[in-house]
MINU-174124 format. One line per field, with one value per residue (C-alpha): y, z, x; residue in three letters. Coordinates in nm, 2 decimals. Each point is the difference from the previous one (the first is absolute). Example, Ala and Ser with C-alpha at 12.3 -4.5 7.8 and 13.67 -1.06 7.14 Angstrom:
2
v	-0.45; 0.34 $
w	0.78; -0.07 $
u	1.23; 0.14 $
aa	ala; ser $
***
This chain:
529
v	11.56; 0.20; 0.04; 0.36; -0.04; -0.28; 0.27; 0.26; -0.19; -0.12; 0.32; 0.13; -0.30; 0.12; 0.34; -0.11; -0.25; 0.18; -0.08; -0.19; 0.07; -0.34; 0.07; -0.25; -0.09; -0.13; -0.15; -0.06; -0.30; -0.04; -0.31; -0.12; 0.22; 0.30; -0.18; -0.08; 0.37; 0.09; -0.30; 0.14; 0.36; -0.21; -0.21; 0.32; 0.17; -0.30; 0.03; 0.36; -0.12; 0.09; -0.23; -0.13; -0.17; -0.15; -0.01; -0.39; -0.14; -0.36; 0.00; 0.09; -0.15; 0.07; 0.08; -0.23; 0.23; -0.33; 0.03; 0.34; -0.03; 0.34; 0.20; 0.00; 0.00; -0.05; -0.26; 0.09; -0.18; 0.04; -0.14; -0.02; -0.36; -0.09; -0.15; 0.39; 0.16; -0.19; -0.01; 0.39; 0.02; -0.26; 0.24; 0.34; -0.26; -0.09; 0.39; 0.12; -0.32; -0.01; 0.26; 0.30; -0.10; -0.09; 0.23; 0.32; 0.34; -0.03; -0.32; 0.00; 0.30; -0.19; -0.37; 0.26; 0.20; -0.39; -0.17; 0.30; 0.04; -0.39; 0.06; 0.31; -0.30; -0.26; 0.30; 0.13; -0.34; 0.00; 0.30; -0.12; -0.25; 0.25; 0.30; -0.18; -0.21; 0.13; -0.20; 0.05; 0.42; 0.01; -0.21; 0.27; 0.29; -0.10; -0.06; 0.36; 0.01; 0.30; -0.05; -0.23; -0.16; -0.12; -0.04; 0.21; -0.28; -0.12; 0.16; 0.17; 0.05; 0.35; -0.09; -0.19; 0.28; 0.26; -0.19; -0.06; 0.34; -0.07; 0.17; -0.26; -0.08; -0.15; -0.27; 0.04; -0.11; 0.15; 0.30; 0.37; -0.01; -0.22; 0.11; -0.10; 0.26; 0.26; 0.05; -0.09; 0.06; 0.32; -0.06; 0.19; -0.24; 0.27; -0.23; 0.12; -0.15; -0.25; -0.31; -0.17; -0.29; -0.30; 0.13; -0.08; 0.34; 0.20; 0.38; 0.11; -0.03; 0.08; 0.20; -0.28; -0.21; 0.33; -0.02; -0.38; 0.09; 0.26; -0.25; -0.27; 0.27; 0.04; -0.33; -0.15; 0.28; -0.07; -0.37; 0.08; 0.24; -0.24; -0.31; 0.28; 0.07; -0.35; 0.11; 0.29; -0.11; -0.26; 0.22; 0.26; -0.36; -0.06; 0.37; 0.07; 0.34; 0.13; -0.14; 0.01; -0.26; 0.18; 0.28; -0.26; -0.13; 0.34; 0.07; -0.27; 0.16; -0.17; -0.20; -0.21; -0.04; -0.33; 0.16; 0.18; 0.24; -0.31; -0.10; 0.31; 0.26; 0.37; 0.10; 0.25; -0.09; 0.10; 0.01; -0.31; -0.21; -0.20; -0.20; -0.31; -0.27; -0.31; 0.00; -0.39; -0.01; -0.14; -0.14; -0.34; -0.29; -0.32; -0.30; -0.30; -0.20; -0.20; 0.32; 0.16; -0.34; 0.08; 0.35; -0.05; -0.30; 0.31; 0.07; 0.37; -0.01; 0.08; -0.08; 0.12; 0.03; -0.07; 0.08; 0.09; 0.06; -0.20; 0.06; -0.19; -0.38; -0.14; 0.09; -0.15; -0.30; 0.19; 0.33; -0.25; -0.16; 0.36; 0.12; -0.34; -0.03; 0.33; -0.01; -0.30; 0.27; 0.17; -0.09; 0.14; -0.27; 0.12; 0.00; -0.05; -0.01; -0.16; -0.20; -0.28; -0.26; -0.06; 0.22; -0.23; 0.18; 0.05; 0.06; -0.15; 0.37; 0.05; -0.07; -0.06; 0.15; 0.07; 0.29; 0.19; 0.24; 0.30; 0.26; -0.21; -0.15; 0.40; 0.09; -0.26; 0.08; -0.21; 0.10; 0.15; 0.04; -0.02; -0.10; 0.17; 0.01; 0.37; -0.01; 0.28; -0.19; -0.20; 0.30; 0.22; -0.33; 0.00; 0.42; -0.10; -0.20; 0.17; -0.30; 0.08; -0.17; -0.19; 0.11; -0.24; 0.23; -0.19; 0.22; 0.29; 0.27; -0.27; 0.16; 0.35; -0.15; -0.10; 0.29; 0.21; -0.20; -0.08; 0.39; 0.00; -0.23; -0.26; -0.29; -0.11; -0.09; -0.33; -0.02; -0.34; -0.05; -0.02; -0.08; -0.26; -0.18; 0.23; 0.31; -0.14; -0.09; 0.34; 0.22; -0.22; 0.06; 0.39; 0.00; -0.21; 0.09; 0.32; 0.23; 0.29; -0.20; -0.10; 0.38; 0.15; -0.24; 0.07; 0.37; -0.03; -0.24; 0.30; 0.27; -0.24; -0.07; 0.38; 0.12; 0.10; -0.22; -0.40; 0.03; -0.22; 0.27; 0.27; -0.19; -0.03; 0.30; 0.20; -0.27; 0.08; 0.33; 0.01; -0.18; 0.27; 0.24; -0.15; 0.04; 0.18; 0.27; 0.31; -0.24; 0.00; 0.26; 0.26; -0.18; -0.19; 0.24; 0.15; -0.08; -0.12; 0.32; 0.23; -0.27; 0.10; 0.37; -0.02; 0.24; 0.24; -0.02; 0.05; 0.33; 0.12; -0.06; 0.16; 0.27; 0.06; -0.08; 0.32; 0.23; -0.14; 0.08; 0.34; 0.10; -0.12; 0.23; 0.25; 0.00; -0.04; 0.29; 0.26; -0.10; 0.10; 0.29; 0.08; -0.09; 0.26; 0.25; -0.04; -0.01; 0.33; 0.16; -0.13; 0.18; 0.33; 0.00 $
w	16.13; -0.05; -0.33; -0.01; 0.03; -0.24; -0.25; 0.11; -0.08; -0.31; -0.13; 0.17; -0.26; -0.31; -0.01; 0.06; -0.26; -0.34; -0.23; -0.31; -0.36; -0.18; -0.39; -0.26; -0.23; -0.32; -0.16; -0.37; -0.10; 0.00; -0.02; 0.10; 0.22; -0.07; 0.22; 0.28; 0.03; 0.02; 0.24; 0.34; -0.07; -0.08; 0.34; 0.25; -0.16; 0.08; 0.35; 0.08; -0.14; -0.34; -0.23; -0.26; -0.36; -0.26; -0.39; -0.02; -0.39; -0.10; -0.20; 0.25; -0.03; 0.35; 0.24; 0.13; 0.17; 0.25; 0.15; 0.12; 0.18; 0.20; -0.25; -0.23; -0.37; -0.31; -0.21; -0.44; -0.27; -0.29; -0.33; 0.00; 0.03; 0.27; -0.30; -0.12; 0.22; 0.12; -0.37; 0.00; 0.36; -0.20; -0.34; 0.28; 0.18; -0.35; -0.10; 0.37; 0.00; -0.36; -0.26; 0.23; -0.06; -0.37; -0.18; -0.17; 0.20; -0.27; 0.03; 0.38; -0.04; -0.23; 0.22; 0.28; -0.20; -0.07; 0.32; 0.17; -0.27; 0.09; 0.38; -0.09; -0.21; 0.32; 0.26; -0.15; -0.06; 0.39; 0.01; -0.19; 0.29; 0.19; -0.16; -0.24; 0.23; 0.10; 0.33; 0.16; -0.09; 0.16; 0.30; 0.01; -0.03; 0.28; 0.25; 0.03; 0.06; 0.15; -0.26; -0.22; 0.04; -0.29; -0.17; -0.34; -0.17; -0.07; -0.19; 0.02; 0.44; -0.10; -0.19; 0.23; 0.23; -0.26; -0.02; 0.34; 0.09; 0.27; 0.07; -0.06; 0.12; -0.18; 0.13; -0.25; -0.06; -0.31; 0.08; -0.05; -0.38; -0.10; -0.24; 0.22; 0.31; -0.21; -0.29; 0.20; 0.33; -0.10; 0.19; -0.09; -0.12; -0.14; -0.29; 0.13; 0.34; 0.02; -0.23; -0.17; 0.15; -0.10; -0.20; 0.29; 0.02; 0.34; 0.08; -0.08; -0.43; -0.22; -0.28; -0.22; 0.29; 0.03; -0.41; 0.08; 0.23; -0.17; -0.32; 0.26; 0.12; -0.37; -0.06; 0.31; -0.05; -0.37; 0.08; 0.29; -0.21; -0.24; 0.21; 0.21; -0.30; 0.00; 0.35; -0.09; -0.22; 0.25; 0.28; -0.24; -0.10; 0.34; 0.14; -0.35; -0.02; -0.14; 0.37; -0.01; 0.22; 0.12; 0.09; 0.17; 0.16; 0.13; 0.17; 0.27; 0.37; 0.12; -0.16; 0.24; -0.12; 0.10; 0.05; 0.20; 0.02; 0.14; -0.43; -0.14; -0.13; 0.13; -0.24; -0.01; 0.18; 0.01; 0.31; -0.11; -0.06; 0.32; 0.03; 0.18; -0.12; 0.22; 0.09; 0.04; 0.21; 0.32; 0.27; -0.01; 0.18; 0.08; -0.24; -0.02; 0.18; -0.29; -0.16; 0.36; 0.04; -0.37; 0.07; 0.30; -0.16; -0.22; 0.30; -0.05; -0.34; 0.01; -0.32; -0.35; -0.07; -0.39; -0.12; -0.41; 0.14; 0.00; -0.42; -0.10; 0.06; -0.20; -0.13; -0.28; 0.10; -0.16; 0.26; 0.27; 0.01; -0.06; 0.33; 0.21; -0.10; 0.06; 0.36; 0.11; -0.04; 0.32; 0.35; 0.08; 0.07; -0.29; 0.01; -0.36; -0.14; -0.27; -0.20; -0.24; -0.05; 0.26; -0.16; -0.09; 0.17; 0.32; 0.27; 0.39; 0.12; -0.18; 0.07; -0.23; 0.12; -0.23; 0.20; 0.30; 0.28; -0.23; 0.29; 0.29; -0.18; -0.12; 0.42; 0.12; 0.13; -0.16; -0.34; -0.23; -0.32; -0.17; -0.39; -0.15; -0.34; 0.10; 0.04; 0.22; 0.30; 0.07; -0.05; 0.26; 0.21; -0.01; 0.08; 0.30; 0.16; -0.20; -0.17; -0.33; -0.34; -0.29; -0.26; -0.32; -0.14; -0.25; -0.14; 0.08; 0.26; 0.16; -0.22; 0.10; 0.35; 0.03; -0.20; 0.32; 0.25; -0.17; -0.02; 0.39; 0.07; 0.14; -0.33; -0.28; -0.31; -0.23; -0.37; 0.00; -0.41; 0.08; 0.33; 0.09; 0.29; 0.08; -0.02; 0.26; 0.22; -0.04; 0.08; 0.32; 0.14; -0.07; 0.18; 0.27; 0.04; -0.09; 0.31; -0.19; -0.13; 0.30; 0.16; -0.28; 0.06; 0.34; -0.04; -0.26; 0.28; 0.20; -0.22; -0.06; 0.38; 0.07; -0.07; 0.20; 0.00; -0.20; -0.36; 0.04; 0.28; -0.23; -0.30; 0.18; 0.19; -0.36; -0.11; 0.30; -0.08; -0.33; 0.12; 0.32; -0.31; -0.24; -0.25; 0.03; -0.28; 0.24; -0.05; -0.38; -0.24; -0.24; -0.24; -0.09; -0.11; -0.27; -0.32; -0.11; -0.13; 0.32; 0.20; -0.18; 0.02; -0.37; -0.02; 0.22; -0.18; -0.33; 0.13; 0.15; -0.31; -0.20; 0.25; -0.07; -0.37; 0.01; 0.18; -0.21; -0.29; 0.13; 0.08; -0.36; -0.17; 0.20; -0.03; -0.38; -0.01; 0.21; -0.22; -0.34; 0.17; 0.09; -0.39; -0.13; 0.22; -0.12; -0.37; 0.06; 0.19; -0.31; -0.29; 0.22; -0.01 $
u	7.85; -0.37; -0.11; 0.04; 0.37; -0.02; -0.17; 0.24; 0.34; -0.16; -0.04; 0.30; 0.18; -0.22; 0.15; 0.33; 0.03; 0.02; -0.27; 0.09; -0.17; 0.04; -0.03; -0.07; 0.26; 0.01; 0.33; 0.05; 0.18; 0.38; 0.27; 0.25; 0.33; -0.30; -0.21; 0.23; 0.09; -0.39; -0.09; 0.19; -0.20; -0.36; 0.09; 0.06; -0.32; -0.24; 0.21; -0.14; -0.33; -0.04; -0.19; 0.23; -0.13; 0.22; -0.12; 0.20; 0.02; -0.01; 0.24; 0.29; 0.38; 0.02; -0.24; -0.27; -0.32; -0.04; 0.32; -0.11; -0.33; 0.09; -0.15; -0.37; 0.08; -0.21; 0.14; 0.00; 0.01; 0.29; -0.01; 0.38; 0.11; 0.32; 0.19; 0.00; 0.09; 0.27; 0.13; -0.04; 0.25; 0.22; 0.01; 0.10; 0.27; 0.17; -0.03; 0.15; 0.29; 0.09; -0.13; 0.07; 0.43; -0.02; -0.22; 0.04; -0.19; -0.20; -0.11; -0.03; -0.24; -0.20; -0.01; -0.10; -0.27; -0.14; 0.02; -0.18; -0.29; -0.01; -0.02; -0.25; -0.19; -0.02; -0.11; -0.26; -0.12; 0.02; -0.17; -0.30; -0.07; -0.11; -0.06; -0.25; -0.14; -0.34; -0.05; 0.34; -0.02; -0.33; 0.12; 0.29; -0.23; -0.20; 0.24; 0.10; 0.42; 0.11; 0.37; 0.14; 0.38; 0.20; 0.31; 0.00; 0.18; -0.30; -0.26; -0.35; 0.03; -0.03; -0.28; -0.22; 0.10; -0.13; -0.34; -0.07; 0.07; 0.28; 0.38; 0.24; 0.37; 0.30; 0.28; 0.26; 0.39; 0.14; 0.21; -0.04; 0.06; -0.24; -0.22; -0.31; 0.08; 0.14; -0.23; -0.33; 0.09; 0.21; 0.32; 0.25; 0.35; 0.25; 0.17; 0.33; 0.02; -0.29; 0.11; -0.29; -0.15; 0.21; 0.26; 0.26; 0.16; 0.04; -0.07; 0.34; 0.01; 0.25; -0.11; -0.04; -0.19; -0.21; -0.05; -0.08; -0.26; -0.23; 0.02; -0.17; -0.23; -0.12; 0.01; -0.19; -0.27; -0.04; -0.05; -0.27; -0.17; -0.04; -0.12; -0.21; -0.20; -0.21; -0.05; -0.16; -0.22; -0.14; -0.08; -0.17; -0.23; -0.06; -0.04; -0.21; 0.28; 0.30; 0.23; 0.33; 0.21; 0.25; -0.24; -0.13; 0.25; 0.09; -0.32; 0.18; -0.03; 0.33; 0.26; 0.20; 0.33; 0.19; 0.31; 0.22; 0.30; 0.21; -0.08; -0.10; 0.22; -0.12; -0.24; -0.29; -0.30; -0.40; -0.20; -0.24; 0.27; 0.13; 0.32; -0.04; 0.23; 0.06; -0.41; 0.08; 0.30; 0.01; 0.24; 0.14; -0.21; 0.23; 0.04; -0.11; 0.19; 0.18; 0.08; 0.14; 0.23; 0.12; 0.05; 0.18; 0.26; 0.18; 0.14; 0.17; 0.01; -0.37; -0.25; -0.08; -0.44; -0.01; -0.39; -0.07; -0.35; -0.32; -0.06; 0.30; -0.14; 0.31; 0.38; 0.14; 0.23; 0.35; -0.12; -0.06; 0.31; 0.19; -0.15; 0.00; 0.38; 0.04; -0.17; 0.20; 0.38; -0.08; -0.02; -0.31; -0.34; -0.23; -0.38; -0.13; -0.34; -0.02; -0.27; 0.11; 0.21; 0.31; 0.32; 0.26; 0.28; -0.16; 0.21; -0.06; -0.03; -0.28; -0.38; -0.27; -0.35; -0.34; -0.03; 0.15; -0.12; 0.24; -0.07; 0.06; 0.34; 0.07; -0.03; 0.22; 0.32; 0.21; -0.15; 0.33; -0.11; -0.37; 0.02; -0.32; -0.15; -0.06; -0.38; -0.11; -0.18; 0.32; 0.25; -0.16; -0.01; 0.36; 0.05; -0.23; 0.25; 0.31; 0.04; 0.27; -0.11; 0.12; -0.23; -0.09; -0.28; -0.23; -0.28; -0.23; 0.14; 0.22; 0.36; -0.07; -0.11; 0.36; 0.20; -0.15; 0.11; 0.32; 0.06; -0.10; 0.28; -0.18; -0.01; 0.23; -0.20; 0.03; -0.16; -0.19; 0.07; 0.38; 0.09; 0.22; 0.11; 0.32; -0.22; -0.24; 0.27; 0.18; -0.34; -0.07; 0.36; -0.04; -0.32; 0.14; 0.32; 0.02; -0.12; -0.13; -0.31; -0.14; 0.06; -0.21; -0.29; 0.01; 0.00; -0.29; -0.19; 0.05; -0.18; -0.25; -0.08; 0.01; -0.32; -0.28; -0.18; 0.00; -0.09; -0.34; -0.09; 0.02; -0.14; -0.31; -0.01; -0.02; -0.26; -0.24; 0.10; -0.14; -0.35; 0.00; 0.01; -0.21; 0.30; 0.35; -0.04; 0.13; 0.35; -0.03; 0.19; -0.14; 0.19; -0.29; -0.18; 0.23; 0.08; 0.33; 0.12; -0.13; 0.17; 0.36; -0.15; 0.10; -0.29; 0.15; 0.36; -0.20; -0.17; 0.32; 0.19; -0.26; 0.07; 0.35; -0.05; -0.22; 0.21; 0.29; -0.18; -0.17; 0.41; 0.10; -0.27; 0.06; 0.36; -0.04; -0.24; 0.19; 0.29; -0.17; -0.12; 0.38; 0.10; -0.28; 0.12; 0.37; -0.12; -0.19; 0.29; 0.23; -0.24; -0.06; 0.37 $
aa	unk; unk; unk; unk; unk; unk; unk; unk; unk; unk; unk; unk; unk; unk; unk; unk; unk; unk; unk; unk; unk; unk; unk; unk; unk; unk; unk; unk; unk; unk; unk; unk; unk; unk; unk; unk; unk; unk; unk; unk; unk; unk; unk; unk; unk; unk; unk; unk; unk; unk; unk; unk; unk; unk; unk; unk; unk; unk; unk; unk; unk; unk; unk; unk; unk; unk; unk; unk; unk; unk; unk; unk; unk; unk; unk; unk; unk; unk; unk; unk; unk; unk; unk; unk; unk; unk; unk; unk; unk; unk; unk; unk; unk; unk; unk; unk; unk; unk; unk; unk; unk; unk; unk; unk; unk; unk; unk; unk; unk; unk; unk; unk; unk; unk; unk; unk; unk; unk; unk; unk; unk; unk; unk; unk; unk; unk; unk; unk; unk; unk; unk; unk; unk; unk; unk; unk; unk; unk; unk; unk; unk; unk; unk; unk; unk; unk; unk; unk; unk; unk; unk; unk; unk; unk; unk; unk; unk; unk; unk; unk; unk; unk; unk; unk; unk; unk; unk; unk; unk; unk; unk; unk; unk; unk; unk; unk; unk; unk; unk; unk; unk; unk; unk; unk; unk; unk; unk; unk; unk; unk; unk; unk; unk; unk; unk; unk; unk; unk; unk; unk; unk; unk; unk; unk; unk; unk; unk; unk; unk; unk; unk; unk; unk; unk; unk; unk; unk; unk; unk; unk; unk; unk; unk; unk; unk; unk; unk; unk; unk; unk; unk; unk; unk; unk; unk; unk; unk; unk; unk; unk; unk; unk; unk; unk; unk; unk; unk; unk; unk; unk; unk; unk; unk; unk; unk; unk; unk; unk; unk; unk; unk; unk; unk; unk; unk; unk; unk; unk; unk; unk; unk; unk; unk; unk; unk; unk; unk; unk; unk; unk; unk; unk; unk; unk; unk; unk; unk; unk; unk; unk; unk; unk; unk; unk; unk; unk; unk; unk; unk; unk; unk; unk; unk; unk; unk; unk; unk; unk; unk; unk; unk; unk; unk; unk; unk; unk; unk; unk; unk; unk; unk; unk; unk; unk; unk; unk; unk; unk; unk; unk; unk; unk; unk; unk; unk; unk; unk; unk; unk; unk; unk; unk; unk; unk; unk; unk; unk; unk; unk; unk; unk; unk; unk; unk; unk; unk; unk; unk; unk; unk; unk; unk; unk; unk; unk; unk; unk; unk; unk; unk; unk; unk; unk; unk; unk; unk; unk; unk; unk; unk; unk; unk; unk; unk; unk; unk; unk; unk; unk; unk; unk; unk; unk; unk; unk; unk; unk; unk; unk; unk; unk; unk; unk; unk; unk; unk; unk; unk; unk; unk; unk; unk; unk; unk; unk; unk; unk; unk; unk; unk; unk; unk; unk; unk; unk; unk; unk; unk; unk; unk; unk; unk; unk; unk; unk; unk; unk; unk; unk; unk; unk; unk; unk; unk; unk; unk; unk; unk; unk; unk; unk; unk; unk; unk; unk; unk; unk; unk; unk; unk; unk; unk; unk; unk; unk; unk; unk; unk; unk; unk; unk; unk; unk; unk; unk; unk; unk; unk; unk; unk; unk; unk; unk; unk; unk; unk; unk; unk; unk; unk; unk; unk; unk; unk; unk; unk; unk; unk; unk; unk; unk; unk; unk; unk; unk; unk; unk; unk; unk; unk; unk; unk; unk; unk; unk; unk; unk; unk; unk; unk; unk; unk; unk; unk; unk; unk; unk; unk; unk $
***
């Protein structure tokens, strides 16, 4: 071939291959199930090309910057020892297991209103390792990111976003009626059909469930104004001005909701807010071998995947045994993991593992049943492959997790505190048996596979499309911009009532005068006579 053609057809190739921007991206620091639902999204960007950096702490329970060499990251210091923090997640387990069922309102309030100032307490102290550290902000400054990525449950994103002059875009989980997305991000969450964020009601209340919810609604914002206060005056330190968090946190271009209507009840929605629950899911890869030979010996009976999530290292040895004995009543081969010491009552159809491959077990045919602590990453795991659940919620979202999928048809719930070994046995024969459960998680696998396009797609299709428009503020409300009052037009219903007070009262003196003008008349008349 000449070199002419050679040119020619390299050309020819240049203009048919679209041109890709990469952007660079900065990601504030998350934990945990936050950071598995951010990691898929972080992965297909540096796939198109984008350059991806990751703010990593030292003092993380579990993420270790080494085991992900994919991306750059900046590595801060914390002055919060290990020991504290983990005795912090231990004070919000015994809160979430224990408190939460024996308590007054009152006194749930309060433990709420003091483990969150606490929490407020440890992330600003995370904060500080960046934000007051002069080497790392310059570092920051220099590089020039085109947006920043983070998860709003943990503070001061907005911030760094604020100071380096950059649109930024949320990964978030709570649900419509959180304070968070509805009094910052201004999405609307009529009390009367949208229940509050872990009270465990559905979308069709009673009246009292209704008089329920706006008491939470209250209650919740009361608590977040409170706790939101310390934030405010740390970002008016930092900024050196009167800032606002939740202003701040409203200036977000995008929020990426991880959710979908497969979970969600119907609620309003705003344009910069994107639905994109299951960003993680994937099809089922084959098991290791062992596993598949395990699988395969429960014949048709099929098996039963038994996960309380990676947080829970250890169950007390009474709960253990409950569960073990309870898992040895039905004929299914059951897949447990479990960390601790061997339950006494430990049946021969069950097997032991420190961890296993939930997704791949979730996507095997002869899965029946999936017994879930609720947590969101493994529940939209099991819609994927229409996988009905056993719920045993323990803390956070995980109870309202369930009392949604529970109202979908697709789970039976258990209380942890006060199950037994009958209970345990009854919910996995429902689930099993009962043919109902297993249609509803099929239909809601359906809703959730039909979709144009997969969840990460879009997650990071409305990312680029945020760098490609240097921000997403044609997408972002009015409602911003108003004051709470305009925002209730109780303005507007003041003028109009002063309106109608007006006429009322023009009609009344005028009605009053024309009637003494009638009673002079009459007393005239009366006298002439």
């Amino acid at each position: 071939m000449k070199a002419g053609q050679c040119i020619i057809l390299v050309l020819f190739a240049l203009c048919v291959v679209p041109t890709v921007n990469c952007g660079n991206i900065l990601v504030w620091h998350t934990e945990g199930s936050h950071w598995i639902n951010m990691k898929p999204v972080l992965d297909t960007l540096i796939e198109r090309g984008h350059r991806v950096t990751m703010l990593f702490q030292n003092c993380s329970m579990f993420i270790d910057p080494k085991e992900h060499a994919q991306y750059n990251y900046y590595l801060f210091n914390v002055s919060i020892p290990m020991s504290e923090m983990m005795e912090f997640f231990d004070e919000w387990m015994h809160f979430s297991l224990y408190e939460l069922d024996h308590f007054s309102y009152v006194r749930i309030y309060w433990r709420l209103h003091q483990i969150l100032s606490k929490d407020t307490e440890l992330g600003l102290r995370i904060c500080d390792g960046i934000l007051r550290s002069d080497t790392l902000m310059e570092k920051l400054k220099q590089d020039k990111y085109d947006l920043l990525f983070a998860d709003p449950i943990y503070p001061c994103s907005e911030l760094l976003a604020e100071i380096l002059d950059i649109p930024f875009v949320y990964s978030l989980r709570f649900s419509v009626a959180d304070s968070m997305e509805r009094l910052c991000g201004q999405l609307p969450a009529p009390p009367s059909y949208v229940p509050g964020t872990m009270v465990k009601l559905t979308d069709q209340m009673s009246f009292t469930e209704r008089l329920i919810n706006v008491a939470f609604y209250l209650a919740q914002d009361a608590i977040y104004y409170s706790v939101w206060r310390k934030y405010d005056e740390y970002y008016s330190e930092i900024l050196g001005k009167p800032t606002s968090f939740c202003e701040l946190m409203g200036k977000a271009d995008l929020w990426l909701m991880r959710t979908y209507w497969d979970f969600n009840y119907p609620h309003p929605i705003l344009p910069n807010f994107k639905y994109v629950g299951g960003i993680h899911c994937k099809p089922a890869k084959p098991l290791p071998k062992d596993m598949e030979e395990f699988v395969q010996s429960s014949g048709g009976n099929g098996i039963v995947v038994f996960t309380l999530g990676s947080m829970i290292a250890n169950l007390t040895k009474e709960k253990s045994n409950i569960i073990a004995s309870a898992l040895g009543q039905i004929p299914q081969k059951v897949l447990w993991r479990y960390k601790g010491e061997r339950p006494e009552t430990l049946a021969p159809n069950t097997r032991l593992n420190e961890w296993i491959p939930q997704n791949d077990l979730l996507g095997h045919p002869k899965t029946r049943a999936f017994v879930t602590h609720g947590g969101t990453n493994g529940l939209y795991e099991a819609i994927y492959h229409g996988v009905p659940m056993v719920g045993i919620p323990l803390f956070g979202d995980q109870p309202d997790n369930m009392v949604h999928m529970k109202a979908k048809g697709a789970a039976v719930i258990m209380d942890y505190n006060t199950m037994q070994t009958k209970d345990l046995v009854d919910g996995l024969k429902s689930v099993i048996n009962d043919p109902s459960y297993k249609a509803s998680a099929m239909n809601l696998s359906k809703i959730h596979h039909d979709r144009p396009e997969s969840p990460r797609d879009e997650a990071v299709f409305w990312i680029e499309h945020v760098m490609r428009n240097k921000g997403a503020k044609h997408l972002r409300v009015e409602a911003h911009n108003l004051t709470w009052y305009q925002y209730h037009s109780l303005d507007v219903f003041a003028f109009l009532t002063g309106i109608v007070l007006l006429v009322l009262f023009t009609v009344f003196k005028a009605c009053k005068f024309c009637f003494r003008m009638c009673c002079l008349k009459s007393s005239r008349k009366n006298k002439q006579e």
